[in-house]
Structure formats: structure tokens, C-alpha cells
C-alpha positions in Angstrom: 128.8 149.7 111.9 132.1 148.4 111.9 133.0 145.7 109.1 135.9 143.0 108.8 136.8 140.2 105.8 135.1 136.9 107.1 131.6 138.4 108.6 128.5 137.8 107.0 125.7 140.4 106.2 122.2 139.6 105.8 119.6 141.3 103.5 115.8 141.3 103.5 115.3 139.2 100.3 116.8 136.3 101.8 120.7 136.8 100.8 123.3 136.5 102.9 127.2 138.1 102.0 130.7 137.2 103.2 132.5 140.4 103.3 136.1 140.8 101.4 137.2 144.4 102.4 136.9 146.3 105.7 136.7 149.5 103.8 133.6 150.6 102.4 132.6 152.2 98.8 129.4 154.9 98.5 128.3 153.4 101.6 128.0 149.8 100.7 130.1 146.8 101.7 132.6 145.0 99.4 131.5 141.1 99.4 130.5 138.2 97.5 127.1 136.2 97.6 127.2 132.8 99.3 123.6 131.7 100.7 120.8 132.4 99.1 117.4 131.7 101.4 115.1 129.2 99.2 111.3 127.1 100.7 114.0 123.9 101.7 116.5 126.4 104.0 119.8 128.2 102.8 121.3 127.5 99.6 125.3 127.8 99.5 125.9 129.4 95.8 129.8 129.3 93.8 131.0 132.5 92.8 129.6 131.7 88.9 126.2 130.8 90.0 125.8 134.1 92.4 126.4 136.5 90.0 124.4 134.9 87.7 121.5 134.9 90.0 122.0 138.6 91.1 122.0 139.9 87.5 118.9 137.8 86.9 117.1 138.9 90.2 119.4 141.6 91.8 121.3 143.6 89.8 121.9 146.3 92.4 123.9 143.8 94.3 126.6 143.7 91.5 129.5 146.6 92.0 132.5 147.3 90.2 135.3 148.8 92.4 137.5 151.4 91.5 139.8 150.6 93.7 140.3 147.3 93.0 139.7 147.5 89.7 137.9 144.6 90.2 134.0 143.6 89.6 132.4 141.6 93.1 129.6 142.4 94.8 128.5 145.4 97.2 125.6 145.7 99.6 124.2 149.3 101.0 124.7 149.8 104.7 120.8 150.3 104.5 119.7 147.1 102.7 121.7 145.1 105.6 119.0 143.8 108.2 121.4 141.2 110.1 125.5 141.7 110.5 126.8 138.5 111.5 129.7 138.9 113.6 132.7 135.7 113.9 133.8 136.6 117.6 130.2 137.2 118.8 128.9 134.2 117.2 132.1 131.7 119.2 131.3 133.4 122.3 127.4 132.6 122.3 128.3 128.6 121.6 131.1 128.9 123.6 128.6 129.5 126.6 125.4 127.8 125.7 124.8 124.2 124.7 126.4 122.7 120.8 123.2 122.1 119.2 125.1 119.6 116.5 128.2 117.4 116.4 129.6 120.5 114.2 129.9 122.6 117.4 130.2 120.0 119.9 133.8 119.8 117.8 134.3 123.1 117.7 134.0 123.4 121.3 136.3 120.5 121.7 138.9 122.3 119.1 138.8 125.6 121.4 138.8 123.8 125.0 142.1 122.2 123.4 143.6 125.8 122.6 142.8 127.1 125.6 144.2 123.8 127.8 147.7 125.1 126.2 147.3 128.8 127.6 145.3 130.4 124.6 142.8 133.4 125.1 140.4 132.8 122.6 138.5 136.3 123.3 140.0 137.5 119.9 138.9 134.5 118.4 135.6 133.9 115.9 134.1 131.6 113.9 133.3 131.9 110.7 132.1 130.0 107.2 128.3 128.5 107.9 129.3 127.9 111.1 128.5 131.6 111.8 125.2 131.9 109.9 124.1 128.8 111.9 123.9 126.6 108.3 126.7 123.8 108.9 125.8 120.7 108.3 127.2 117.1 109.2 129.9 118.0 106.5 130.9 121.1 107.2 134.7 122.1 108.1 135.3 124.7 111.2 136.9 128.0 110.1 138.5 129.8 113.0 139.3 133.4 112.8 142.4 135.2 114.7 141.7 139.0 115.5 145.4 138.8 117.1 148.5 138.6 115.3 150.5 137.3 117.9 147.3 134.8 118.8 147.2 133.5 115.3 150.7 132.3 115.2 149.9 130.9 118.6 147.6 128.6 117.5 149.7 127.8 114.7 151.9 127.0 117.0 149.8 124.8 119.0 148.4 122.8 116.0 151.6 121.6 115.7 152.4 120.7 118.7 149.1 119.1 119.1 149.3 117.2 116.0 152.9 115.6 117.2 151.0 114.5 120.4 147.8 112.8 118.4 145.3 115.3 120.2 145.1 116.4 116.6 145.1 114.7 113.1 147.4 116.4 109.9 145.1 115.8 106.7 145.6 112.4 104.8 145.6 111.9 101.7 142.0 112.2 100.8 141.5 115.2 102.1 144.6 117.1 100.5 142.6 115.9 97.5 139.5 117.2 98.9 141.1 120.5 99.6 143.3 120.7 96.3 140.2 120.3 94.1 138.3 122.9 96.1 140.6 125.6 95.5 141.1 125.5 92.0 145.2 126.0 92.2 147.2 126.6 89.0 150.1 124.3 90.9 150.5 120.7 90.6 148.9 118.4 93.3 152.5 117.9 95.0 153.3 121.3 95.0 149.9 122.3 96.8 150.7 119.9 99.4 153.9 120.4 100.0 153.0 124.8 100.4 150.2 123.4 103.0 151.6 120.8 104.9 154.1 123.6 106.5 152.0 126.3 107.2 150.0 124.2 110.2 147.1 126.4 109.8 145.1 123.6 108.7 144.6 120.4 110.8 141.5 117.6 111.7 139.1 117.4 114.7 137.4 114.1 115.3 137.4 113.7 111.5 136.4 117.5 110.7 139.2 119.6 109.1 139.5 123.3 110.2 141.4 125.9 109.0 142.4 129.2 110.7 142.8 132.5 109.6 143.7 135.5 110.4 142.5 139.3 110.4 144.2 142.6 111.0 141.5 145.1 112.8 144.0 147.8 113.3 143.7 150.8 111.8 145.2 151.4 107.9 146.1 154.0 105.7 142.9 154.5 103.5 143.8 152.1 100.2 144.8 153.4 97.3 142.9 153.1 93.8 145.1 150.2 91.6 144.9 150.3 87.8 145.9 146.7 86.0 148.1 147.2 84.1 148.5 143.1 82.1 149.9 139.7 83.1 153.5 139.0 84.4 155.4 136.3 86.2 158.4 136.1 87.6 161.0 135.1 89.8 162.1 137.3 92.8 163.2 136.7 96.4 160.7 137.5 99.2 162.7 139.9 101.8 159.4 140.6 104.1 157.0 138.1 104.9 155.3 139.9 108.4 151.9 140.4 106.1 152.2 136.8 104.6 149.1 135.2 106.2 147.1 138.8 106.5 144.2 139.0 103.8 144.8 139.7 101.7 148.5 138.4 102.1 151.4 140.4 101.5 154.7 139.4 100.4 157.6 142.0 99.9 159.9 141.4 97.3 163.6 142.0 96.5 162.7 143.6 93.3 164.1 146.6 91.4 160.1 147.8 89.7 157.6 146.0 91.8 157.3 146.3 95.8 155.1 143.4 96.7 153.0 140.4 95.5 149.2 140.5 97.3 146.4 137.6 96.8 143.3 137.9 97.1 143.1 134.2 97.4 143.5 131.4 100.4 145.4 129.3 98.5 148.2 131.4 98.2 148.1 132.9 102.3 151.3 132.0 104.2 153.1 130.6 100.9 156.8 131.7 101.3 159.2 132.5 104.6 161.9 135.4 104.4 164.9 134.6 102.0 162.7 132.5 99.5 163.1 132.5 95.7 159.6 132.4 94.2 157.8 132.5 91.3 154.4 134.8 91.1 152.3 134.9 87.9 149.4 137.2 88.6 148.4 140.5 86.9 150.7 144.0 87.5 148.8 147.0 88.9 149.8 150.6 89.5 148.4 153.2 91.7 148.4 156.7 91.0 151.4 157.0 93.5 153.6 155.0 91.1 153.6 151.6 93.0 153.4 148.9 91.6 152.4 145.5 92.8 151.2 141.9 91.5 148.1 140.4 92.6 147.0 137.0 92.8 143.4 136.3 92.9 142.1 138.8 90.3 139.3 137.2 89.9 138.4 134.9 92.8 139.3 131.7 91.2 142.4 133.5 90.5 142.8 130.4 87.7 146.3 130.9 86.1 148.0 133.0 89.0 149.9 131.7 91.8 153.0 132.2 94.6 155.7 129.2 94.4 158.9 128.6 96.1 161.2 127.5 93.8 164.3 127.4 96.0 164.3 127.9 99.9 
């Protein structure tokens, strides 16, 4: 089987993981818990509760990654009885009947993209949207298996915001979203990284976000070491990778070759010829590079990308 950040795998005791990492380890894919099956339907679980819950009940599900360095969770290519796929699961609404106002939206969001010339066959869905457990609540997140596609529909959220076929968030949903992700920046500094990145916008009162993942073909990772906590200021000089995940920023820096996180929050946070400041923690591979990541854990509380002169 083929795996990708943002599916979903299923297991037999009622446990369903979103994947982090393409690349597997001994077999089993990288991931963290986020429904657990109970008698009322599918329980969404925070990162705290679900590994609380695993040591308690499944152990086996918790992994530490060497090359990472990083403790998540891991699930055996054998224990995996459904593999929920984003671009399968769009297609299949896309050509039945919305059985909710969550994916008669969605269905309105995507007829919009594609009335301004986008092919959404490299296109999924994902979040509980994809595992079929949204409820009246629940935000769309799209998925971009294209490069060139995603920034297209960036593109087009713009353009379909400045024609009112699209809302920008207000207020209380910047709030909404700020509190969610847990960021070490001030609430005006969040906002002010988001508002420009127009890969978040509102459907008929729904917000969605989309994201985007690279399916071709890398050089197998190497294994990081941390090596303690740093921050500093630096320019970014290549910013091709910035919304990839995890997002990669290139810096104009005579030790360190690159700032990577983990994290959402921090995806598509500074354009080419940007001062910034990174607090994360330094890591080395065994080749000598070195690197700062943001989003060593996955709250990532403390570490953060900020543009503190364009």
C-alpha cells in the first residue's frame, strides 16, 4: 500500500489514525490517534488524551522514531483493516448525492473551483470529512496532490473572496482558529501570518482550509539527533517547500540550512527575502546537517516562524 500525510487508517479495535509521514518504520505507519470508536459513534481524541488512552489500552500503538527522534504513534501494515484515502473519498461525493449540509458545501466549494478552470482530480478531502464523522460543526479540509494546483486554488480563493462568492474569516473565527492551534505568537501576529496566505477562507458559514501534499518521490530521510533549543534571526533565501508538510524554509545562514515544522500553524509563514525569527529545537543528522524544527512535539508550545521585517 501506498501511504501519504492526511489519510486515515483504520484498525480492528475501533481506532482510526491520521497519518504524519509517507515513509514507513519496521513496517508500520507513522501517525497519531484521532477517533476512537465508542457504543454513541466515533470519538475525536487530543493528542494528550490519545496517548493516554493507548498506554492504558494499546500500548503497541505507541512508537518512538529514530528518525525523528520523536515519540508519536505507529500502526503495523497488518493491524490496518480500512486505509482511508482523501482523493478517493471527494471523488465518491463528488458523484453521488451530499448526505449532510457538510458536503452539500463541499460540493458547492469544489463546483466554485472548477467554474474558474480548476481540475480537482488531484484533489481530496480530508479531516472527518473523510472518515464520514463531520458533523453540523465541522470545517472542510481540502487536500492538493499538485503543486501547481495548490497555489491555483490559492489563487482563486482570493479572487473569489474579492468577488463575495467567498467569505475571509471575521473576527470570531480568527479567534476560533488562534485558540485551536495553540501558537506561541501574539493574537495579532497570528492573524496577520494568516490573513496573507489565502489558504483559508468560509463557505456558507463553514471555514476550510487547504493543504497541500508532495507525492513525488524523495530521497529516503535521514535519521536527525536533537541536539537543544535555539532561536534566531536569519533571512529566508528559498521558500519553494514553504507550504509542503512538513514545510520547509531555506535560510541565509552560515551553520543551519533550513527551518522545518511539523506544525500547520507555521505552513506558508514567510516569502523569499524575509527576516524571521525561528525558536524551535536544533537537530543534526549523521551527514552533518543541521536544521531547526518547529513542532517537536505536536503542540510545538514555545517554537514558532515570525517575520520580523519583510
Amino acid at each position: 500500500m501506498i501511504f501519504f500525510p492526511k489519510d486515515f487508517v483504520e484498525t480492528a479495535e475501533g481506532l482510526i489514525f491520521a497519518l504524519v509521514e509517507p515513509d514507513t518504520e519496521q513496517d508500520k505507519v507513522l501517525c497519531f490517534l484521532r477517533y476512537v470508536k465508542q457504543a454513541s459513534g466515533w470519538k475525536k481524541v487530543a493528542t494528550e488524551s490519545a496517548n493516554d488512552f493507548l498506554q492504558q489500552h494499546y500500548p503497541e500503538y505507541l512508537h518512538y522514531s529514530s528518525a525523528l527522534d520523536a515519540r508519536l504513534h505507529a500502526v503495523a501494515a497488518k493491524k490496518i483493516v480500512k486505509h482511508h484515502r482523501p482523493r478517493q473519498r471527494l471523488q465518491a461525493i463528488m458523484q453521488g448525492n451530499p448526505k449532510d449540509v457538510v458536503e452539500r458545501d463541499l460540493l458547492q466549494l469544489c463546483k466554485l473551483l472548477q467554474q474558474q478552470g480548476l481540475d480537482l482530480t488531484q484533489t481530496g478531502v480530508t479531516g472527518s470529512i473523510l472518515v464520514g464523522v463531520q458533523n453540523q460543526a465541522s470545517d472542510i479540509d481540502l487536500v492538493c496532490y499538485d503543486r501547481d494546483l495548490f497555489h491555483q486554488c490559492r489563487a482563486v480563493t482570493r479572487e473569489l473572496i474579492n468577488h463575495g462568492l467567498l467569505q475571509a474569516l471575521n473576527g470570531q473565527d480568527w479567534q476560533q482558529s488562534y485558540q485551536r492551534r495553540s501558537s506561541a505568537l501574539s493574537f495579532a501576529d497570528y492573524v496577520w501570518h494568516e490573513r496573507r496566505k489565502y489558504n483559508k477562507a468560509v463557505i456558507n458559514g463553514r471555514k476550510f482550509d487547504l493543504n497541500f501534499i508532495d507525492t513525488s518521490s524523495r530521497p529516503k530521510p535521514l535519521n536527525y539527533q536533537k541536539c537543544g533549543r535555539v532561536t534566531l534571526q536569519c533571512r529566508v533565501i528559498d521558500d519553494k517547500r514553504a507550504f509542503d508538510y512538513p514545510a520547509e524554509f531555506f535560510i541565509d545562514h552560515e551553520d543551519i540550512r533550513s527551518a522545518v515544522s511539523f506544525t500547520a500553524t507555521y505552513t506558508g509563514q514567510a516569502i523569499n527575502g524575509e527576516t524571521v525569527e525561528i525558536s524551535g529545537v536544533l537537530e543534526q543528522n549523521e551527514a552533518g546537517i543541521k536544521r531547526i524544527v518547529i513542532g517537536s512535539t505536536r503542540e510545538a508550545q514555545g517554537e514558532y516562524i515570525k517575520v520580523v521585517r519583510v
